[in-house]
N, C-alpha and C positions, 0 to 999 in steps of 0.2 A: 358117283354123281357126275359121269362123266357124261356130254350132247351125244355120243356116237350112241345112235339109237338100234339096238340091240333087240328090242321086239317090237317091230315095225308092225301096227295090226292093220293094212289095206281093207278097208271096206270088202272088198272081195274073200276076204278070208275068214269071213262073219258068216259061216253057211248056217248054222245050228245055231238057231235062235233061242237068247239069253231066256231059261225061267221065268213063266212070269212072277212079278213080286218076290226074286230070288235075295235082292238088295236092298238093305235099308242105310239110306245115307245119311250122314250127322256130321251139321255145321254149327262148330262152336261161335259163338257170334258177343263180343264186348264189341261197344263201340264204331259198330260196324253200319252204320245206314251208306255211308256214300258207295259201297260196294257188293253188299249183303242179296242186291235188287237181280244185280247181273250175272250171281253166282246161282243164284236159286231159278234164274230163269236157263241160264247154260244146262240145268236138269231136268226142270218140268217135264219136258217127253221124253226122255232116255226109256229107251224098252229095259227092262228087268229091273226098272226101281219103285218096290210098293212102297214106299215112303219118304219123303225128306223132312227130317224132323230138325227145325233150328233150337239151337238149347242157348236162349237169354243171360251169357254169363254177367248179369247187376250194369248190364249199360247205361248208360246216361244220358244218351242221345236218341233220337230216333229207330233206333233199331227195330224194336218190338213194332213201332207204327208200321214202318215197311214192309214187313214180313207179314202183319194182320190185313195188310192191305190187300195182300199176293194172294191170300188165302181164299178170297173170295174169289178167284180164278184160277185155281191150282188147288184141286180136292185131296191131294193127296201128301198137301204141305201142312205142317203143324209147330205153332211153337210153343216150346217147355220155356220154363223158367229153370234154372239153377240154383236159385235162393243160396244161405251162406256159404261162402267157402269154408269148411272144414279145416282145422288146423292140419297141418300136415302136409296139404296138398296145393300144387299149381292150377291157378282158376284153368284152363285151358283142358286140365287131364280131368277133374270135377266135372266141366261141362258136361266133355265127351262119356263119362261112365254117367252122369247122369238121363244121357239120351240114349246109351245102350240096353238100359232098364226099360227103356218104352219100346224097345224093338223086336219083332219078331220072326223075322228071317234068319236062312242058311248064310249069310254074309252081311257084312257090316265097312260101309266106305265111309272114312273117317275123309273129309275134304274140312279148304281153310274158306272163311267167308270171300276172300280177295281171290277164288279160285275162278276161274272163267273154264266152264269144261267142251269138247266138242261135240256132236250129237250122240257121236257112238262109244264115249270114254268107258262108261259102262260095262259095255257089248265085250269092246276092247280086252277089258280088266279079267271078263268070264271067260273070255277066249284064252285068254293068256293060263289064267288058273289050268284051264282043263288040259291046256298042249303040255304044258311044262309038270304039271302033278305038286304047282305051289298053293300053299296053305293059306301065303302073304302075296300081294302085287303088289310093287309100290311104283310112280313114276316121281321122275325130278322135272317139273314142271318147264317151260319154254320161260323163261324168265325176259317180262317186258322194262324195258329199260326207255327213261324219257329226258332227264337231267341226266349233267356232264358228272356227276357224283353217282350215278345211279349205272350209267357205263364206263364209269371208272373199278367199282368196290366189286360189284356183283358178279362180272364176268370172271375176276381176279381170283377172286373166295370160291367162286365152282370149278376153278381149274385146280385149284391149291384141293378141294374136297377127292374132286375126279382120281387124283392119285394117292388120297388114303383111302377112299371105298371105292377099287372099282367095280362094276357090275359083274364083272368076270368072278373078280373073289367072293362075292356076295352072294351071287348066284350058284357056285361051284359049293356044293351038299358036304364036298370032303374040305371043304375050309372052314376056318371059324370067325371069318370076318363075314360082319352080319349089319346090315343097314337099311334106313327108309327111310323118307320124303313123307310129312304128316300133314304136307299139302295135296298128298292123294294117297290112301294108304287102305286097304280093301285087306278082309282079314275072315277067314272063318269063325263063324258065331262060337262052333265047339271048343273050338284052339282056344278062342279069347279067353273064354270060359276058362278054360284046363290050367292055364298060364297066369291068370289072375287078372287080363286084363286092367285099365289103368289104376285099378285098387294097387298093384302092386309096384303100378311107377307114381306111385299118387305126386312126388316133391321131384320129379324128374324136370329139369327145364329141358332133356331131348327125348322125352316121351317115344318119338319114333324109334328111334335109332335103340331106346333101352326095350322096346316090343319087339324089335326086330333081332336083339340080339336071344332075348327069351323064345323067340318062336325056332330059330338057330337050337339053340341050347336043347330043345326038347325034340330036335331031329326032325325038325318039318321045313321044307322048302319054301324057299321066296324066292321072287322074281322081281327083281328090280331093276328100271329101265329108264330109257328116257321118254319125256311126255313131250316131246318135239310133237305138234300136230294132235295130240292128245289132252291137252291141257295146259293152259297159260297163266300166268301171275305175274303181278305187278304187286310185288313184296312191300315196298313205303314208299309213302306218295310224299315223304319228307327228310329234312338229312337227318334233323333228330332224330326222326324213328328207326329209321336208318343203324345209323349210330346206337341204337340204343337196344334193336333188335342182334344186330352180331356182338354186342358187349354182353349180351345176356347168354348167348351161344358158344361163343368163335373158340373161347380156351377150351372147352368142353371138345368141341368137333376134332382140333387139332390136337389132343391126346390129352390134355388135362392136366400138364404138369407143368413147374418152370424150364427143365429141358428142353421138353418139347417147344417155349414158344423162344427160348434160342436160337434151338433148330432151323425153325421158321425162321424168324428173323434174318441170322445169317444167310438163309440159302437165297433169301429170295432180296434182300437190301445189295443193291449193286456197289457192295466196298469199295473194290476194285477202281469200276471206272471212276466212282467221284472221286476216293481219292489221286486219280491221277489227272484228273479236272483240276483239283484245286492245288494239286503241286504245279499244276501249268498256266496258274494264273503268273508266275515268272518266269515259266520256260515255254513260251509258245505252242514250241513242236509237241511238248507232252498235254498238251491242252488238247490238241487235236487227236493224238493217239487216245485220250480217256473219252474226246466225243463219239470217236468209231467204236470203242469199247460199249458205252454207251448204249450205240444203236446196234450191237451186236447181238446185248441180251435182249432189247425191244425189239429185233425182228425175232429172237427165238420165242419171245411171247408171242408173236404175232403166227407161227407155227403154230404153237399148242392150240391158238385161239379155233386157227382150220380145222385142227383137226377135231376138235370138239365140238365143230359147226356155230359157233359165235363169227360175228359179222369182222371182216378183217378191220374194217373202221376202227374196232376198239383198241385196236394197237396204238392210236397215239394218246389215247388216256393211259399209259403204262407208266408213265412216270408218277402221276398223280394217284394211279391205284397202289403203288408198293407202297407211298407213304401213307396214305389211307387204310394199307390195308397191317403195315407194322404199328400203324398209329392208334386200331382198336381193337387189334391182338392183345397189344399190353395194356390198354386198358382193362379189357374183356378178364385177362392175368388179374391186374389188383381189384377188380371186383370181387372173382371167385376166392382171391387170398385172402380180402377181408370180409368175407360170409357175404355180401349182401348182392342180390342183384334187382334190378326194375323193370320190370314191363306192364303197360296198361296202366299205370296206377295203383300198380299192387309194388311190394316191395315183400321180396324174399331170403329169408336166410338158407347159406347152401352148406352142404355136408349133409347135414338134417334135415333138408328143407320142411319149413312151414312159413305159410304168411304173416306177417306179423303187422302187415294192416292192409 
């Protein structure tokens, strides 16, 4: 999940024109009108997509208005309902197997309502499939960032992902580390099929990453990249959501155990410097020795940040993203310890998952 974009697709490199109606696209959509407009219009003309079907997961808001509105200018847009969620299953993975049943294409591009695509994301995605001989494309979106919380948490969490999946290992057929981004996620209809598609991650809260590690498992290549220039997101437009979108994820992504969020913890909570900040609230000179400590590890963040292509700027949210970001790690921890997690309005028990309302 690393910015170094790894399958750069130039407009020039699009000589062989995508199938047409090769691609049928499906946008799960709760709650979704203030974003649902720009996502669905970022695909309207993309060449090689006979359909974009939004699937109505029980919104409450405007959604369905928006989407019925579009339709009368966009022939080739449709929306399902989802009606109930199924015990068993995460409204999210229900939508998308519910819009997979209305598709019928050689390919299936799983995007997020909040997705902003560029003209040729598509094009891109086919091109990539047919160079590389992958089954799966996934990119890690250019993530838009607007609050001082928003370029504190986000940059933070995709540098900490970048070095447990990176593209190299994912992509590399003799490894078995396997990963995807299900803010753009393009998949063969047959694979899906063969693999169980979301029936078989029905209670998955990382649907992606558990499709990706099955399309792995059954010897078929993925390609996963970044979507620098290819597709953009603006993840939560709030800090609760925020907050409440990586407490539903974050233990899960970071390996799933209490070790693991140790691990973390330790490597990334500068010990060190504070405490020799706060032993130098009496001894001056070691005040000063823990502030260059300090700004030691913040410019090494501010490294990673180049090299990943994040804007140098966010290096001085580094302070405020380690607490932010140890602060809903352990949350994220006593959720999944005590079975339950929330998103949307729905509330999940985890091991087993099903909704339980």
């Amino acid at each position: 999940m690393a910015s170094i974009d790894h399958h750069a697709c130039p407009t020039e490199t699009l000589v062989a024109e995508p199938s047409v109606g090769s691609v049928t696209v499906i946008v799960p959509a709760r709650n979704e009108e203030a974003v649902i407009a720009a996502c669905i219009a970022s695909l309207a003309n993309q060449r090689g997509i006979a359909e974009i079907l939004v699937v109505n997961d029980q919104s409450t808001d405007g959604t369905a208005s928006v989407v019925s509105g579009l339709m009368e200018k966009i022939p080739n847009l449709r929306l399902l309902e989802s009606g109930e969620l199924p015990d068993g299953w995460v409204g999210k993975n229900h939508a998308l197997w519910v819009g997979v049943q209305q598709a019928k294409t050689p390919w299936l591009l799983f995007t997020d309502a909040d997705a902003e695509h560029e003209p040729d994301s598509v094009s891109c995605a086919l091109h990539i499939a047919q160079e590389h001989g992958a089954a799966l494309v996934s990119f890690s979106p250019e993530q838009i960032t607007e609050t001082w919380y928003e370029k504190a948490l986000i940059p933070f969490i995709y540098l900490r992902l970048a070095r447990r999946f990176s593209y190299e290992n994912v992509n590399d057929p003799s490894s078995t580390a396997a990963a995807a981004n299900g803010q753009f996620l393009m998949m063969r209809r047959d694979l899906y099929d063969a693999i169980g598609g979301h029936s078989a991650v029905a209670g998955e809260v990382l649907e992606d990453v558990a499709l990706a590690m099955r399309v792995k498992a059954a010897g078929h290549r993925i390609s996963f990249g970044s979507g620098k220039g290819i597709v953009r997101v603006r993840m939560y437009r709030s800090f609760q959501a925020m907050w409440q979108g990586w407490k539903k994820n974050l233990y899960r992504l970071m390996g799933g155990t209490p070790w693991a969020v140790l691990r973390e913890t330790e490597s990334n909570l500068p010990w060190i410097p504070l405490l020799v900040i706060v032993l130098g609230l009496k001894l001056p000179f070691l005040f000063f020795v823990g502030v260059l400590l300090l700004i030691a590890r913040q410019t090494s963040y501010g490294l990673d940040l180049a090299r990943n292509q994040y804007r140098l700027s966010f290096i001085f949210y580094y302070v405020p993203a380690v607490a932010l970001y140890v602060g809903v790690l352990w949350a994220s921890y006593r959720s999944h310890v005590n079975g339950r997690i929330q998103w949307k309005g729905r509330e999940y028990t985890v091991g087993t998952p099903e909704a339980v309302k």
